[in-house]
matplotlib code that plots the C-alpha trace (Angstrom):
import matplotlib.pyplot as plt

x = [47.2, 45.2, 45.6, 44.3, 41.7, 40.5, 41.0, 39.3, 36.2, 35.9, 36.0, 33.5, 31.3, 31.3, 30.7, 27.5, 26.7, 25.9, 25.1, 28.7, 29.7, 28.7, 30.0, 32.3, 35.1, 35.6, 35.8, 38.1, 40.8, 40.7, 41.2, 44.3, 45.2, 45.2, 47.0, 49.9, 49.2, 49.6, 53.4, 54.1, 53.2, 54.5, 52.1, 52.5, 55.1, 53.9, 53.7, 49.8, 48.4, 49.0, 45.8, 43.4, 41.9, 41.4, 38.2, 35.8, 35.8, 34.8, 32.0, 30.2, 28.4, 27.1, 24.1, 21.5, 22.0, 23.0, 24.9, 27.4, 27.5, 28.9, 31.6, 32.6, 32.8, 36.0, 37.2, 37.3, 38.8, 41.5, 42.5, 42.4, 44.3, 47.1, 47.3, 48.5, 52.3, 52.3, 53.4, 50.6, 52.6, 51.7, 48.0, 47.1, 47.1, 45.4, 42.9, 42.4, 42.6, 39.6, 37.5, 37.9, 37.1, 34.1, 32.9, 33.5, 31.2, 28.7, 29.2, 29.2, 26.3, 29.0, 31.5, 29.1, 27.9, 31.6, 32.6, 29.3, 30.8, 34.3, 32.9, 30.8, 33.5, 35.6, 33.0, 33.9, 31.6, 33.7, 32.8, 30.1, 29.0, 28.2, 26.6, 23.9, 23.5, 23.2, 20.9, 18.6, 18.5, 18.5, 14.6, 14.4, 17.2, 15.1, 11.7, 14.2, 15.4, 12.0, 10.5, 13.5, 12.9, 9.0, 9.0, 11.3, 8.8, 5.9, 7.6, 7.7, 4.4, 3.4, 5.6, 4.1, 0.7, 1.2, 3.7, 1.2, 4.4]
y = [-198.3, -201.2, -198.9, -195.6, -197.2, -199.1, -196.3, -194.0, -196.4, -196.9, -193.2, -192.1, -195.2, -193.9, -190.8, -191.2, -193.7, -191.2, -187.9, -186.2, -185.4, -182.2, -181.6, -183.2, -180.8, -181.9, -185.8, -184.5, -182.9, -186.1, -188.0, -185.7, -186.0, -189.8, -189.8, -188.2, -190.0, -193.6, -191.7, -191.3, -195.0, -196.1, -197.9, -198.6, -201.9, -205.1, -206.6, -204.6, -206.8, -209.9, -211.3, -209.2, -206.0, -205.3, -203.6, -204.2, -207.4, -207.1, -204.5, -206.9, -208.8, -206.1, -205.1, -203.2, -199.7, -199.8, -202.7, -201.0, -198.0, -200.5, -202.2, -198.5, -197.2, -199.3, -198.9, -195.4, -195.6, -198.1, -195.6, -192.8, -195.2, -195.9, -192.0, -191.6, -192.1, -190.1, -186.9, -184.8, -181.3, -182.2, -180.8, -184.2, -185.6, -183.4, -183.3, -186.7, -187.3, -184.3, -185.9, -189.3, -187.5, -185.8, -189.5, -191.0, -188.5, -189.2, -192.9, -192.8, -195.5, -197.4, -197.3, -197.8, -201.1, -202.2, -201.7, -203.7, -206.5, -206.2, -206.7, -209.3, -211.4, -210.7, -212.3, -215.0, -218.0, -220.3, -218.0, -219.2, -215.5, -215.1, -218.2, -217.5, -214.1, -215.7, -218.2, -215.8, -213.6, -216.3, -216.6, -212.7, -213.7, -216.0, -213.8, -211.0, -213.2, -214.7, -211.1, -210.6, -213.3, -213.3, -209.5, -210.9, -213.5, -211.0, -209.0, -212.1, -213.1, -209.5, -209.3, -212.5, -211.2, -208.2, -209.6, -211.4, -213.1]
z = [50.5, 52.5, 56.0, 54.3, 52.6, 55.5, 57.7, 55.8, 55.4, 59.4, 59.9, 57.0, 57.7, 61.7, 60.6, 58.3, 60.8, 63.1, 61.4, 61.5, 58.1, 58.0, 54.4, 51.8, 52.5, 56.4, 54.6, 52.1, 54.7, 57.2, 53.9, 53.4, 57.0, 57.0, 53.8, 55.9, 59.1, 56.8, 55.6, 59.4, 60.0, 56.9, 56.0, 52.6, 53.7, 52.8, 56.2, 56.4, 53.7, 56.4, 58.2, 56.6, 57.9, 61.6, 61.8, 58.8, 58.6, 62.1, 61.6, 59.3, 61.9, 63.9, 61.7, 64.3, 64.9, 68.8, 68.3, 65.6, 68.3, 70.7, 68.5, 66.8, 70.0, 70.8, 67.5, 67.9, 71.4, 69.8, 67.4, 70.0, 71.5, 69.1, 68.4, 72.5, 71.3, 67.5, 67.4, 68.4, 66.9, 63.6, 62.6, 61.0, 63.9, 66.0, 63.3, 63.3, 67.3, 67.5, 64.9, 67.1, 69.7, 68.9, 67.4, 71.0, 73.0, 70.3, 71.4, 75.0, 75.8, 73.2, 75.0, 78.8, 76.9, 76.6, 80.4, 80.9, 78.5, 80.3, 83.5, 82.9, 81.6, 85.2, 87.0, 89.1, 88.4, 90.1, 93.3, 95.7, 96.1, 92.8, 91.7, 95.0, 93.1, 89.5, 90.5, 91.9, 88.7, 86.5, 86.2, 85.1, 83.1, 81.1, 80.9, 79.4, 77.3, 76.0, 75.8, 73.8, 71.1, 71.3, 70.0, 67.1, 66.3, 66.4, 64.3, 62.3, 61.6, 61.9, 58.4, 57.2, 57.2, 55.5, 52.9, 49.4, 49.4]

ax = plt.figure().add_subplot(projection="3d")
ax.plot(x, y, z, "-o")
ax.set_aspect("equal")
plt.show()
C-alpha cells in the first residue's frame, strides 16, 4: 500500500505541479495502472515499509518552484528509469512510461540543471588547471552570490514595510 500511495502522490503532485492533469479521469486510469504496476512489483511485502519513503520525504525541502522542477526531474527519470526492465507489453506500463515521459520534456531545464550539478561534483579541485580557473571566477562567484542574497533581503524589508505587523 506504502509504494501506490507514494507513487501515486509523486506523480499527481508532478502533475499539478506543472499543469498536466488535464482531467480527473486521466488521474483515475494511472491510479488503476499503478494499482497493477504495484501487483507486478509486489509491492504490498513488508520489506517496502523499511527506511521510509524514497521520494517525498525528499521533495519536502525543495520549496521554490524551479527548484522542485529540478529534483522531480530526476525522480521522474528514476522511475523512467526503473520501468527500462518491466514488461513494456502490458498497457499499464506503457501508460505509465508515456505519462513519465511527457512529465520529463515538460522538465527539461530540470533535468539540464542536474547534468550541471553532476558535473560540478566531477571537478577536479585537487587539479592545478582548475584551481587557476576557480580562482579567477571566484570574485563573480561572490557578486552572484551577494546579488543573490541582497534581493532576498530587499524583499525582506520591502515585506516589513508593508506588513502593520
Amino acid at each position: 500500500m506504502a509504494f501506490h500511495t507514494y507513487s501515486l502522490f509523486v506523480l499527481y503532485l508532478i502533475m499539478i505541479s506543472f499543469g498536466h492533469v488535464e482531467n480527473r479521469l486521466n488521474l483515475l486510469q494511472l491510479q488503476n495502472d499503478i494499482d497493477k504496476l504495484k501487483a507486478d512489483f509486489n509491492s504490498s511485502h513488508s520489506d517496502v515499509a523499511d527506511g521510509g519513503p524514497i521520494f517525498t520525504e525528499r521533495l519536502s525541502g525543495w520549496t521554490e518552484r524551479n527548484e522542485k522542477r529540478i529534483i522531480l526531474s530526476q525522480i521522474i527519470s528514476m522511475y523512467l528509469k526503473m520501468l527500462e526492465n518491466t514488461d513494456k507489453s502490458k498497457d499499464h506500463v506503457r501508460n505509465i512510461a508515456e505519462e513519465l515521459h511527457t512529465l520529463k520534456a515538460n522538465l527539461s531545464d530540470g533535468s539540464k540543471k542536474i547534468e550541471d550539478l553532476k558535473d560540478l561534483t566531477k571537478l577536479q579541485m585537487s587539479d592545478l588547471k582548475i584551481q587557476r580557473k576557480a580562482v579567477n571566477e571566484l570574485f563573480s562567484v561572490l557578486q552572484k552570490l551577494g546579488d543573490t542574497s541582497s534581493s532576498h533581503k530587499r524583499k525582506r524589508s520591502q515585506f516589513q514595510r508593508l506588513c502593520k505587523c
